[in-house]
C-alpha positions in Angstrom: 115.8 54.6 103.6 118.9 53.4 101.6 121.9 54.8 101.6 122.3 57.6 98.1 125.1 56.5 96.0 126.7 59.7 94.8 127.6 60.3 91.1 131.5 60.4 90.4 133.1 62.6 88.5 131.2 65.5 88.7 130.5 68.2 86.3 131.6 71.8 87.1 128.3 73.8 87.6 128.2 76.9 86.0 126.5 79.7 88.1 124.6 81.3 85.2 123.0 78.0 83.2 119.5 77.0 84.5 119.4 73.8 86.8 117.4 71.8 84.4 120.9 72.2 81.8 123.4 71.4 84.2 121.3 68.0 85.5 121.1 67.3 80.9 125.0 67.9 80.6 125.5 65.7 84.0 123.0 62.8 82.6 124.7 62.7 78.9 128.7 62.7 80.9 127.3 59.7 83.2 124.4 57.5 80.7 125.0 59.0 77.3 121.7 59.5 77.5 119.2 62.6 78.2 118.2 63.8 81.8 114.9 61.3 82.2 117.5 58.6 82.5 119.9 60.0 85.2 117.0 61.1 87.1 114.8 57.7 87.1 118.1 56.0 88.0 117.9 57.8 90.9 114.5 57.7 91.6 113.6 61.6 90.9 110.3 62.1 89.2 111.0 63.9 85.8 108.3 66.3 86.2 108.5 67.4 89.5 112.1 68.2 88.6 111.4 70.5 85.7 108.7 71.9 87.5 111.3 72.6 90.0 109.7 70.9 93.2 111.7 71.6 96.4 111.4 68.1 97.3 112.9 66.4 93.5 116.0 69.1 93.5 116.8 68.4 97.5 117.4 64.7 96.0 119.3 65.7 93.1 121.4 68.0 95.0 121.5 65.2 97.5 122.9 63.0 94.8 126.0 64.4 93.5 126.7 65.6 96.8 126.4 69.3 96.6 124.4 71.8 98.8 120.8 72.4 98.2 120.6 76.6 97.9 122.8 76.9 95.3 121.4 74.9 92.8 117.7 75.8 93.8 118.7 79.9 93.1 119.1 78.1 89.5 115.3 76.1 89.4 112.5 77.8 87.9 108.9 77.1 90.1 106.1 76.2 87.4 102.8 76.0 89.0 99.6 75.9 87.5 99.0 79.4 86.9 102.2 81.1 88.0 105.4 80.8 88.7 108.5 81.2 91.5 111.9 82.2 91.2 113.8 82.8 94.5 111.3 82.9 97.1 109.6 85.3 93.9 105.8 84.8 92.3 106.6 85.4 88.7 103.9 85.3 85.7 104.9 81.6 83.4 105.5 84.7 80.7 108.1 86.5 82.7 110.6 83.2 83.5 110.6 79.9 81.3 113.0 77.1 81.9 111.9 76.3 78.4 115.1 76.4 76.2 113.3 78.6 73.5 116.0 80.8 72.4 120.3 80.9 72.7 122.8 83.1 72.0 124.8 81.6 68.4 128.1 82.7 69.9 128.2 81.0 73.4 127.0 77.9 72.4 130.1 77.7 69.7 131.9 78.5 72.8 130.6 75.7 74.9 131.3 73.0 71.8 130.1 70.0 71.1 125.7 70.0 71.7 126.1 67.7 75.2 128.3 70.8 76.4 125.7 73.2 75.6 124.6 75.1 78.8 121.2 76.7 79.0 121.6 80.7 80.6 119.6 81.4 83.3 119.5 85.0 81.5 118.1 83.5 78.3 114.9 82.8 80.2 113.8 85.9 81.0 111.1 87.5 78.6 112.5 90.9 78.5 116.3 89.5 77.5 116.5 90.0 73.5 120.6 89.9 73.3 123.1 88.3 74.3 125.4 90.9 76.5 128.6 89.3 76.4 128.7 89.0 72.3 126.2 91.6 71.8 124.1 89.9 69.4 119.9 88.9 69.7 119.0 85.6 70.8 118.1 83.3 68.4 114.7 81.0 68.6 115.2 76.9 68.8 113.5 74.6 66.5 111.4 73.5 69.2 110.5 75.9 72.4 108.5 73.6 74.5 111.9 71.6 75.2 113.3 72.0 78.6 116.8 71.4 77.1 118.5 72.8 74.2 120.0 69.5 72.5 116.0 68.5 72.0 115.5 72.3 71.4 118.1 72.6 68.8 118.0 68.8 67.5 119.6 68.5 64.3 119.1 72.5 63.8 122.9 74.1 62.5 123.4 77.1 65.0 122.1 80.4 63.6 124.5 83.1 62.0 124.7 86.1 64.9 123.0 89.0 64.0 124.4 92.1 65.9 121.9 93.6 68.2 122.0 97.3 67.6 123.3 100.1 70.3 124.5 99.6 73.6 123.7 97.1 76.4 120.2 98.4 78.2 120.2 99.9 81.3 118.1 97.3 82.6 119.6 94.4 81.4 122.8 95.3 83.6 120.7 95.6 86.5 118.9 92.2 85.8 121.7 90.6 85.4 123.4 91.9 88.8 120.2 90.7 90.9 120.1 87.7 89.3 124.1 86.6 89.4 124.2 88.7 93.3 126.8 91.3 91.8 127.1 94.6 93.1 124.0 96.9 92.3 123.5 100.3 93.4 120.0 99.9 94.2 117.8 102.3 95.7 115.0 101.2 98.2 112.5 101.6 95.9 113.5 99.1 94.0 115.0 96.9 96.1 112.0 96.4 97.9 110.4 95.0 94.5 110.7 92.1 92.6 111.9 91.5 89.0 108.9 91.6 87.5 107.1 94.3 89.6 110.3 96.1 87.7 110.6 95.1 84.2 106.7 94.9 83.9 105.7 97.8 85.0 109.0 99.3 82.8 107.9 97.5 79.7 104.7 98.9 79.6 105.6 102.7 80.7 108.0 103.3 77.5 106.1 101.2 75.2 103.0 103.5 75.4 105.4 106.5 75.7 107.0 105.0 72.3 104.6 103.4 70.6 100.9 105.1 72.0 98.3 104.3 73.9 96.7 101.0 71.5 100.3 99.8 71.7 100.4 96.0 70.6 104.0 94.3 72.4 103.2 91.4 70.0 103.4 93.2 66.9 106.6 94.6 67.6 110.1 93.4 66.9 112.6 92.2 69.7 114.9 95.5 69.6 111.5 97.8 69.9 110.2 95.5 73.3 113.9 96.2 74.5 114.3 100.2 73.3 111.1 100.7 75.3 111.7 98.5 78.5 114.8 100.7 78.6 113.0 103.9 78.2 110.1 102.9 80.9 113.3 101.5 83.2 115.0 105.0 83.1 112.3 106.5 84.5 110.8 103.9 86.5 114.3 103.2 88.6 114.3 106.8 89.7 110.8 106.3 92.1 107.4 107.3 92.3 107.7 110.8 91.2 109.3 110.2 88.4 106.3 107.8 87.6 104.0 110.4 87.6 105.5 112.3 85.6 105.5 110.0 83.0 101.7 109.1 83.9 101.3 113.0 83.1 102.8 112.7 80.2 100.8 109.6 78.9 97.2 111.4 80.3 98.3 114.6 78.0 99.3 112.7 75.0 96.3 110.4 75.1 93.5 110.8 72.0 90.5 111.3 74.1 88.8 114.2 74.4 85.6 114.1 75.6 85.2 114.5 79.6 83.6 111.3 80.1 86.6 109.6 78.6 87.5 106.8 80.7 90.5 105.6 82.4 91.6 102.9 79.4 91.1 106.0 77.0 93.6 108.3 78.9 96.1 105.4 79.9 95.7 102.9 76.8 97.2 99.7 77.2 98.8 100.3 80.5 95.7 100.2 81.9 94.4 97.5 80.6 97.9 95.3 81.9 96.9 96.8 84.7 93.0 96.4 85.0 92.9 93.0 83.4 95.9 91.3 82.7 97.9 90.8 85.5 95.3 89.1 87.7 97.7 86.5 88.5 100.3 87.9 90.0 100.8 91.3 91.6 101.9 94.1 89.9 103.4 95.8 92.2 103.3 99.8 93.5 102.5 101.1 89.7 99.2 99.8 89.7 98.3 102.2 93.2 100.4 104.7 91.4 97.8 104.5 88.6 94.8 104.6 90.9 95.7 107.8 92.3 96.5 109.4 89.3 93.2 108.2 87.9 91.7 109.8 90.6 93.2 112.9 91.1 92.6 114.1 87.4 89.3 112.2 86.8 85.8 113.3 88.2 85.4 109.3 89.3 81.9 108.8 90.9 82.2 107.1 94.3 81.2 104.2 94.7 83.0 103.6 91.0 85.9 101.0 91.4 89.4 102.0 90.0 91.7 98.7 89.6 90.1 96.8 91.9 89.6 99.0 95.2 86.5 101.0 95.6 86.7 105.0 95.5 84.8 106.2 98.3 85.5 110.1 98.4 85.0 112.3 95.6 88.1 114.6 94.6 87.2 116.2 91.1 84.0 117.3 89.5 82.8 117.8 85.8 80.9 121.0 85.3 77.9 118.9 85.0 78.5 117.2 88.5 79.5 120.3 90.2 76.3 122.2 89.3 74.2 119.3 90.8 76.0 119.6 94.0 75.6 123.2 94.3 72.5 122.7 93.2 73.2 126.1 90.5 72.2 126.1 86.9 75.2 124.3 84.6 75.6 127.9 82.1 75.0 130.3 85.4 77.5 128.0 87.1 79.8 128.6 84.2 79.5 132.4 84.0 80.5 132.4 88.0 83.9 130.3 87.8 84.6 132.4 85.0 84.0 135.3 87.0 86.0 133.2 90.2 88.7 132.8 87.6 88.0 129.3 87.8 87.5 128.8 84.2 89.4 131.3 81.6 87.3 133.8 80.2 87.8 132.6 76.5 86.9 129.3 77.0 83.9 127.6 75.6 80.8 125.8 76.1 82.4 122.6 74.7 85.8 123.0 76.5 83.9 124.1 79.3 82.4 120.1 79.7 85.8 119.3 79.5 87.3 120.9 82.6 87.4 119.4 85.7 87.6 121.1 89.1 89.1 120.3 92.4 86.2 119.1 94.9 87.5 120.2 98.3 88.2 123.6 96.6 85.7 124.6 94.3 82.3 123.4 96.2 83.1 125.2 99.0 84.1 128.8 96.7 81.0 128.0 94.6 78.7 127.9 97.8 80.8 130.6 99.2 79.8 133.0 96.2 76.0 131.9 96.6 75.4 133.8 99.9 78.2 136.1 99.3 77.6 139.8 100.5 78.2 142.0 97.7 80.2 145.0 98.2 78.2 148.1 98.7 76.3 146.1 101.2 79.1 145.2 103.3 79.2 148.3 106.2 75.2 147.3 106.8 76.1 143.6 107.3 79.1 144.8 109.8 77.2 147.7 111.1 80.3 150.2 110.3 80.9 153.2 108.6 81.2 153.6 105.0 85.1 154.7 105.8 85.3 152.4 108.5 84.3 149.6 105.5 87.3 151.3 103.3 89.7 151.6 105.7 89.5 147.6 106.9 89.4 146.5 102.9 92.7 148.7 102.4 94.8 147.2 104.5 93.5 144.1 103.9 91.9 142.9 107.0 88.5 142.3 105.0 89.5 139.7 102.1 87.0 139.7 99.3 86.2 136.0 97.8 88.5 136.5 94.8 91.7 138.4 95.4 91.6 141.8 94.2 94.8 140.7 92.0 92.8 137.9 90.0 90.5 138.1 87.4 87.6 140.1 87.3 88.7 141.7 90.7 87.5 145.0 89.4 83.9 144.1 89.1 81.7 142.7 90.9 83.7 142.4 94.3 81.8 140.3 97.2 82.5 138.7 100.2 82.2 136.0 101.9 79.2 135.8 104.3 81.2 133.1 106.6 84.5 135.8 106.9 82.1 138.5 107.8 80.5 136.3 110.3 83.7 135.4 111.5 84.7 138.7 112.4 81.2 139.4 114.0 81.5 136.4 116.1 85.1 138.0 117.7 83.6 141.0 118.3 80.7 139.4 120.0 82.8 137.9 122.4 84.7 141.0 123.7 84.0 141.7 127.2 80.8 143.6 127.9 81.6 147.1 129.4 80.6 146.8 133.1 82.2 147.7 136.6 82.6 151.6 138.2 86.0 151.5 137.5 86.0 151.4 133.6 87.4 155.3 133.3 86.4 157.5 129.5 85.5 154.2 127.6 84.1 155.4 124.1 83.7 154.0 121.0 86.3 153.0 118.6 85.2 155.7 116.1 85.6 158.4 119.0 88.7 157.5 120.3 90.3 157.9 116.5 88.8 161.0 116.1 90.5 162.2 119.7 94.0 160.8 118.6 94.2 157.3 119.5 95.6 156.3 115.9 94.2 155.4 112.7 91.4 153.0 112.5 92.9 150.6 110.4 95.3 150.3 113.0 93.9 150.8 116.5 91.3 147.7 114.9 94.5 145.3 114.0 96.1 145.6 117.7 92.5 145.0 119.0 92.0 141.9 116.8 95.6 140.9 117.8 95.0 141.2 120.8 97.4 143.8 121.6 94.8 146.4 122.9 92.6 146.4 125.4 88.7 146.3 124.0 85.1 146.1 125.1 81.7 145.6 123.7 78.7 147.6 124.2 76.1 145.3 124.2 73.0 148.2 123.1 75.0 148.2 120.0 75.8 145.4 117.3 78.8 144.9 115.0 82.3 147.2 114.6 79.9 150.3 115.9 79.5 148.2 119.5 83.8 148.1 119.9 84.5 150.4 122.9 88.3 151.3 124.0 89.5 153.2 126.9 90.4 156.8 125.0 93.0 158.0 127.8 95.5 155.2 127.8 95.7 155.2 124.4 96.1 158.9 123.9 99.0 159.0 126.0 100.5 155.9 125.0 100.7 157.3 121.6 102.2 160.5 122.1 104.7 158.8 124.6 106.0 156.6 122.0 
């Protein structure tokens, strides 16, 4: 391979034009003509330079004798169906190196059109102004061209037009990952790429500010950029933050009806999400989505949510829950109403509406199916009527709903699997057995002589702080045997 003769003079570079400018203003300096020229001189195919192959720029860069990084961090990567920007896949909407719009102000600065530099910045989608002169970017005659002397041809440069209010948020922090400035960046974003950022941004505060059928194309430059800004502000602060605003859009969303699905609660965002952005990843928003889908929807499983497959059921309509629990739909109604599930003055409509938390309510709803009402409680433990009150006073026996909720003062039960519970420790109490056991009687017996209240003497039995033993020709709290004497004196010693 021949030696590369080197151009002579050289151009300055500047840092913040695209590469595809710089190699225009170089060509025009050296041939007077455009950039095909330089490049075919030099035996660079035109195309794979615009499309910014590795392979064309490494010659180019090779040819005026400069090093390859620097002026690949300026080439824009046009594939097929995407794009690349720094090691980055980017959708061929985010990043153009098409010179479709400039800033009026900086390219009277530059001067004469073959000193015209094309900004990296301009590029970008979400970029509407100009920061330095604070005015919107104006559109060229011709956006397909990759440079803007055949962008602008014989086109007079647009009055400015100041953009209104102060610089985004987000355009500051573009602009420092882009030109490597500072930025006070937290993980969370810097473990995402641009557009994963000013996507997911874009689309939060334009259905926060415009609604859910929000249409980006029908709105003007400063409305795309007031709403990017919005979505940014929340978006930059992490995934809480994100939810919140997903709460926000859910509640604000038109649909009513409980079958309502996800496009109808989330509106356009989820349809970016669910259909547009096939492409190229979106980045953590759309599993932030998915999960907040699913932990306010009753979603089927088997049902896929943005492409992954929901597998476990977390929410159920009324309608779902009473085939579950296999209880009537209106019955089922009247119980959670009862549970405090469902508030009393609720109706039948608002009542298909409601959706209830899976691991939590099937379990209460079958709970309340075999539950022991109240009066029949001292049979089931085989106590005393007084025994019964004295355990439900101090709150050793929990009814199903507290006794502070709704509708604790009527119709109290509980449930069959605490009840069994507390069977099943006394069951495994030792059995009374050996010559030395000394005045073992029953727990009832041993109150009566002084051993303490019942209440009590039961808790340090349960806690295992006193000594107990079951008589096994008796069942439940009536088979609970203590030795009377210890206890006596143990009592009165204290």
């Amino acid at each position: 391979m021949g030696a590369v003769t080197m151009l002579w003079p050289q151009l300055p570079f500047d840092p913040q034009e695209t590469l595809i400018s710089y190699a225009d203003r170089l060509s025009i300096f050296h041939t007077s003509r455009g950039m095909e020229r330089l490049l075919r001189d030099n035996g660079i195919h035109h195309e794979h330079f615009v499309s910014g192959r590795a392979e064309a720029v490494e010659k180019f860069v090779e040819v005026i004798g400069e090093t390859f990084g620097t002026y690949m961090d300026n080439a824009i990567r046009v594939l097929r169906r995407r794009g690349e920007f720094r090691g980055e896949p980017i959708s061929k909407a985010f990043l153009s190196p098409r010179a479709a719009r400039y800033c009026p102000c900086c390219l009277a600065e530059d001067g004469a059109p073959e000193d015209w530099r094309f900004r990296l910045m301009w590029g970008f989608r979400h970029v509407q102004r100009c920061e330095k002169h604070g005015v919107w970017l104006e559109p060229t005659g011709r956006a397909s061209a990759t440079n803007l002397r055949v962008a602008m041809s014989d086109m007079p440069l647009a009055d400015p037009k100041a953009a209104v209010g102060p610089v985004p948020t987000y355009l500051e922090w573009l602009r420092a990952r882009v030109h490597g400035q500072v930025v006070d960046e937290t993980p969370w974003l810097a473990d995402q790429t641009l557009e994963h950022v000013l996507a997911a941004a874009e689309m939060i505060g334009a259905v926060l500010q415009h609604g859910h059928k929000v249409k980006l194309t029908k709105r003007s430059p400063a409305e795309i950029e007031e709403a990017t800004d919005i979505g940014f502000s929340i978006y930059s602060e992490g995934p809480e933050a994100v939810e919140e605003a997903l709460d926000t859009i859910r509640q604000t969303s038109p649909a009513t009806a409980v079958q309502a699905g996800p496009l109808a609660h989330y509106g356009k965002l989820f349809d970016w999400l669910d259909r547009r952005c096939n492409a190229i990843d979106p980045g953590p928003i759309r599993d932030l989505l998915r999960d907040h889908i699913v932990k306010h929807s009753a979603v089927e499983p088997g049902t896929s949510i943005l492409g992954v497959e929901i597998t476990e059921r977390r929410f159920h309509t009324l309608n779902s829950l009473s085939e579950t629990v296999g209880v009537e739909r209106k019955r089922l109604a009247r119980l959670l109403k009862s549970m405090g599930e469902i508030p009393a003055d609720v109706t039948e409509v608002e009542c298909g509406n409601l959706v209830f938390e899976a691991k939590e309510t099937v379990p209460l709803v079958e709970a309340f199916q075999s539950a022991i009402p109240m009066r029949d409680v001292p049979d089931y433990l085989v106590a005393t009527k007084h025994q019964f009150e004295a355990l439900y006073r101090s709150g050793i026996l929990q009814p199903l709903v507290p006794r502070t909720g709704r509708g604790s003062n009527r119709h109290v039960v509980f449930a069959q699997t605490h009840l069994d519970e507390i069977l099943g420790w006394i069951a495994n109490l030792p059995e009374i057995g050996g010559s030395d056991l000394q005045d073992v009687h029953s727990i009832s017996y041993a109150c009566q002589r002084g051993a303490g209240r019942f209440e009590n003497l039961f808790a340090d039995i349960f806690k295992g702080k006193t000594a107990a033993f079951r008589n096994p020709d008796r069942k439940g709290v009536g088979s609970i045997y203590v030795a009377v004497k210890p206890l006596i004196a143990e009592r009165f010693a204290a």
